[in-house]
C-alpha positions as CSV (number, residue, x, y, z in Angstrom):
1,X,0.0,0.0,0.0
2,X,1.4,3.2,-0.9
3,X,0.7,6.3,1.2
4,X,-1.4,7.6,-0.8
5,X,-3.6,4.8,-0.3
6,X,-2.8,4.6,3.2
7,X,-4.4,8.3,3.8
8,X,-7.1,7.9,2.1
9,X,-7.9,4.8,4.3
10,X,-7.2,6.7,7.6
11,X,-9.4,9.1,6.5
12,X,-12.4,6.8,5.7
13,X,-11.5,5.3,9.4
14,X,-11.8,9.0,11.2
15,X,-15.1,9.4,9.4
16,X,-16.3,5.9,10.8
17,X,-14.7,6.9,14.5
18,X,-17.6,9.0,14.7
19,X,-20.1,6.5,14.4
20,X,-22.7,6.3,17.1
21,X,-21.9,2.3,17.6
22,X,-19.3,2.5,20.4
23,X,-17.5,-0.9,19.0
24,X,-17.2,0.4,15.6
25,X,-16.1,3.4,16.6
26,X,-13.5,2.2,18.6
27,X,-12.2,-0.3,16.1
28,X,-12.1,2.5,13.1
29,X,-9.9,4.6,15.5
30,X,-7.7,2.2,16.3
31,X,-7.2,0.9,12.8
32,X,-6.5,4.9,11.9
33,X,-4.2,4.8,14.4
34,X,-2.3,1.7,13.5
35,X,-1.8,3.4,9.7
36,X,-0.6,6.7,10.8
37,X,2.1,5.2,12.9
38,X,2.8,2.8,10.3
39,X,3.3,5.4,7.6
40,X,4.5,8.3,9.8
41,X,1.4,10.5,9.5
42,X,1.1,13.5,11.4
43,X,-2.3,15.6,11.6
44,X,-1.5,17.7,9.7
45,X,-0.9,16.0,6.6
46,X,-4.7,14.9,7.6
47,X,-5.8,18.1,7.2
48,X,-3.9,18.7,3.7
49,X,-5.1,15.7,2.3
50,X,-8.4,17.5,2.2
51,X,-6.8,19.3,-0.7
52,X,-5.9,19.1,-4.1
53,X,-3.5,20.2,-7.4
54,X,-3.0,20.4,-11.2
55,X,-0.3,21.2,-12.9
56,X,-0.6,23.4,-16.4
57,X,2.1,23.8,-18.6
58,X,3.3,27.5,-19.2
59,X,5.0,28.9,-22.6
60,X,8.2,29.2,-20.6
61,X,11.0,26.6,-19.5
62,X,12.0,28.2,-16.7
63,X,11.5,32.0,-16.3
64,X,7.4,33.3,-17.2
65,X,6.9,36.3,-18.9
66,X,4.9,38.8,-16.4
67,X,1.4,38.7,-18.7
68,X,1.3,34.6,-18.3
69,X,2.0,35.0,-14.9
70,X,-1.0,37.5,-14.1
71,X,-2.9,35.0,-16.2
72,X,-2.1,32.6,-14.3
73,X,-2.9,34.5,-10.9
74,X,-6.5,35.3,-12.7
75,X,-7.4,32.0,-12.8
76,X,-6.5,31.1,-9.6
77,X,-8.6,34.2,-8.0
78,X,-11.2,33.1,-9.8
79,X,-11.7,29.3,-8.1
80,X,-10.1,30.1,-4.7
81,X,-7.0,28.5,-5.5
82,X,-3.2,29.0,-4.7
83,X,-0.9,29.1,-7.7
84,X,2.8,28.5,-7.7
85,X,5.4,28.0,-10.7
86,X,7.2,25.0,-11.2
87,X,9.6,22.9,-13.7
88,X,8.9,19.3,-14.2
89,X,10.4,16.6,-16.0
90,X,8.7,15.7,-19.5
91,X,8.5,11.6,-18.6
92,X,8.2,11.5,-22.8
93,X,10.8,13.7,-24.1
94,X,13.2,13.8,-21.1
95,X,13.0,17.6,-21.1
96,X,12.1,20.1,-18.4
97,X,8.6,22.2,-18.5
98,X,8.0,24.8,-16.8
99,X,4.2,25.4,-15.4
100,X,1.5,26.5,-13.0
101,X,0.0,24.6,-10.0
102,X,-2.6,25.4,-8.9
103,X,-3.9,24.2,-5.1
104,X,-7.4,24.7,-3.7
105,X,-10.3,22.2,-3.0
106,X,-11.3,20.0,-6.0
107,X,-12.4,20.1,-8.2
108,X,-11.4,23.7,-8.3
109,X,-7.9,23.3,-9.3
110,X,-8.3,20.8,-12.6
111,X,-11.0,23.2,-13.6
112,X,-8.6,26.3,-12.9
113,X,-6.2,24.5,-14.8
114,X,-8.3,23.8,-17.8
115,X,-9.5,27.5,-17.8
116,X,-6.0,28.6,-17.7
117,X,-5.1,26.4,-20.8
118,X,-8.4,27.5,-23.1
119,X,-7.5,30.9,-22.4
120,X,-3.8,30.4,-22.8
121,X,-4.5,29.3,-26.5
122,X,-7.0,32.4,-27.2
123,X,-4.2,34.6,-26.4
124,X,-1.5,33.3,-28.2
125,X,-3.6,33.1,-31.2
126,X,-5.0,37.2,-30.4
127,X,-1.0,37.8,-30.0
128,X,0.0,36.2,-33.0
129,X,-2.7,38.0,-35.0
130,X,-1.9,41.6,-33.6
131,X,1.7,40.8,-34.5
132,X,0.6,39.8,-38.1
133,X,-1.9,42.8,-38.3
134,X,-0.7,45.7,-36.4
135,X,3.4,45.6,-36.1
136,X,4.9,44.1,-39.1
137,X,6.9,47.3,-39.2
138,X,8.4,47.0,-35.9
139,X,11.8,45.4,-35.2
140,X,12.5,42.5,-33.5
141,X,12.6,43.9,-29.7
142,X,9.8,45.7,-29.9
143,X,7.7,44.0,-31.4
144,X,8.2,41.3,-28.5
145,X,7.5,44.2,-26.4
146,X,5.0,45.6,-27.4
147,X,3.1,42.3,-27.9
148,X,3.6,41.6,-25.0
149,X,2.1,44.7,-23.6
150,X,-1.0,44.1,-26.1
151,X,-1.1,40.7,-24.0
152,X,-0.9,42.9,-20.4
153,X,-4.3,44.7,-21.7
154,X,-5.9,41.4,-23.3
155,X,-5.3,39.7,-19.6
156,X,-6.2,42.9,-17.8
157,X,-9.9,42.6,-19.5
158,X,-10.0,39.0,-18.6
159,X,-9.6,39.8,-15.0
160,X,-12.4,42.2,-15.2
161,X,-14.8,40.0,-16.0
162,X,-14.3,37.0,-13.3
163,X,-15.4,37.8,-9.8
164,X,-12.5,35.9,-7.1
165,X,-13.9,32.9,-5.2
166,X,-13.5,33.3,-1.6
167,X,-12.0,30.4,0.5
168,X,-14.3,29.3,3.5
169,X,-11.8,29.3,6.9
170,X,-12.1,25.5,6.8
171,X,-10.7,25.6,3.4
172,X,-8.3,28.4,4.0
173,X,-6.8,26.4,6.9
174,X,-6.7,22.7,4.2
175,X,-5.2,24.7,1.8
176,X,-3.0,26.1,3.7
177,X,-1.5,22.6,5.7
178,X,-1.1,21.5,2.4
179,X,1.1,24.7,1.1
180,X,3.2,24.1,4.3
181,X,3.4,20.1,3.9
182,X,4.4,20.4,-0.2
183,X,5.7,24.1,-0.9
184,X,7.5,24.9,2.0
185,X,10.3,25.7,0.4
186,X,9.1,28.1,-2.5
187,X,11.6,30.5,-3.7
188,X,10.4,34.3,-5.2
189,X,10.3,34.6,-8.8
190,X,10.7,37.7,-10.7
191,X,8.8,37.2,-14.1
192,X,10.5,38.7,-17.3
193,X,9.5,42.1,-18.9
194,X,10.6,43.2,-21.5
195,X,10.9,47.4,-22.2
196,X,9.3,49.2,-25.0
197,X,11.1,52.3,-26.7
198,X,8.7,54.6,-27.1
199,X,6.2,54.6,-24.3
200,X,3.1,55.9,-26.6
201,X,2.6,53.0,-28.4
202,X,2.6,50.6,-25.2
203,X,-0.3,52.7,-23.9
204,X,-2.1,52.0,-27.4
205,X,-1.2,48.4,-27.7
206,X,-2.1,48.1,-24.4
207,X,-5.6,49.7,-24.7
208,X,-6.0,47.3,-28.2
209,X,-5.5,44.7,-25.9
210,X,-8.1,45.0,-23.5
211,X,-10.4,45.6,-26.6
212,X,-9.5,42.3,-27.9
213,X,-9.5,40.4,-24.6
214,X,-13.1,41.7,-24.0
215,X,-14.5,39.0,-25.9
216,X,-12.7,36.3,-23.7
217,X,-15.7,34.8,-21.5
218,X,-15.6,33.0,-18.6
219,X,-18.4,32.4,-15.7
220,X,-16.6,30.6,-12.8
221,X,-19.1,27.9,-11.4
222,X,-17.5,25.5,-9.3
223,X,-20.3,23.4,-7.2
224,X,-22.9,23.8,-9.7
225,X,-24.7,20.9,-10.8
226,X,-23.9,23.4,-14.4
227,X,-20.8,22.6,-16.5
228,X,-18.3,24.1,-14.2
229,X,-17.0,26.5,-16.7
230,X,-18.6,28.1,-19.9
231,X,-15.5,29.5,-22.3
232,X,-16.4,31.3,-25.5
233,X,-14.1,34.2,-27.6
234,X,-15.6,36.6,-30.2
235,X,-13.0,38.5,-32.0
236,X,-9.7,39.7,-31.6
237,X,-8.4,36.8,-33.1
238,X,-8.1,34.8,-36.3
């Protein structure tokens, strides 16, 4: 038995050491017990075990640019989740990917993740066609930049339509036994950024951004008996 296993069994015996049967109640505790000291469980990785995490690949290896990151930090707002970046190995190609977790109570996190992914797509493809459309003339540096700045404003207008989830204090205090028991050891990050000359045109590519982000749509819904998530896009990319 791993320890996966293992917790998920201690767990079922807690919930049966409540039971109003004396005997039974008795025996489940003892048998929870027996597993934690088996498998060196401490309460607190009880309490953690309440929660859960997805990983999402990001663009970048190793260092995000700062508009995926606030993407990221969107998405996680918007289902009450925690969000850290890490690299992991690719088990197919050997490589190292760099991506988002995101921690919270499921299923919040795998829809978090698959909300940042569908709206990871929509803004490469709205970033690709603004490049194509609107800065053929630039050279190389700034038109990185000042995509990317069209991509700030794009994200910006996402954020403005999601209203944040609020954790409840029991799930504050899960999600935060698991942060401590997993991601103790988190480093800062700085994100990269890259400068645009002339700081006129990031103030327009920004504002063309949040035009074009505006069709982005997303109605968070986590608990519903309702598709958790309802994603559309109208315009601003082709």
């Amino acid at each position: 038995m791993d320890k996966k296993t293992a917790l998920n069994k201690i767990r079922k015996c807690l919930a049966l050491a409540k039971s109003s049967e004396p005997h039974e109640a008795a025996a489940a505790m003892r048998q929870a017990q027996k597993l934690m000291r088996e498998y060196g469980f401490e309460h607190p990785d009880l309490i953690a075990a309440g929660a859960d995490e997805q990983w999402a690949k990001s663009a970048s290896t190793k260092t995000p640019v700062w508009y995926e990151v606030g993407l990221a930090s969107t998405c996680a707002r918007a289902y009450g989740c925690e969000m850290v970046f890490s690299r992991r190995l690719n088990e197919r190609t050997f490589g190292i990917n760099g991506g988002y977790v995101f921690i919270g109570i499921a299923p919040a996190p795998e829809v978090c993740a698959y909300t940042f992914e569908v709206l990871g797509r929509q803004l490469r493809r709205a970033r690709r066609h603004y490049i194509e459309t609107e800065l053929r003339r630039c050279g190389p540096n700034n038109k990185v930049a000042r995509a990317d700045e069209f991509c700030g404003g794009w994200v910006a207008a996402v954020e403005g339509q999601i209203q944040p989830t609020e954790q409840s204090a029991e799930q504050a205090r899960i999600v935060d036994a698991y942060m401590r028991a997993h991601y103790a050891a988190m480093a800062t990050m700085s994100p990269r950024s890259r400068e645009v000359s002339r700081s006129a045109s990031s103030v327009r590519d920004r504002s063309n951004g949040i035009v074009a982000g505006s069709g982005a749509r997303v109605r968070p819904g986590v608990g519903s008996d309702e598709p958790p998530m309802a994603i559309g896009h109208s315009g601003g990319a082709r």
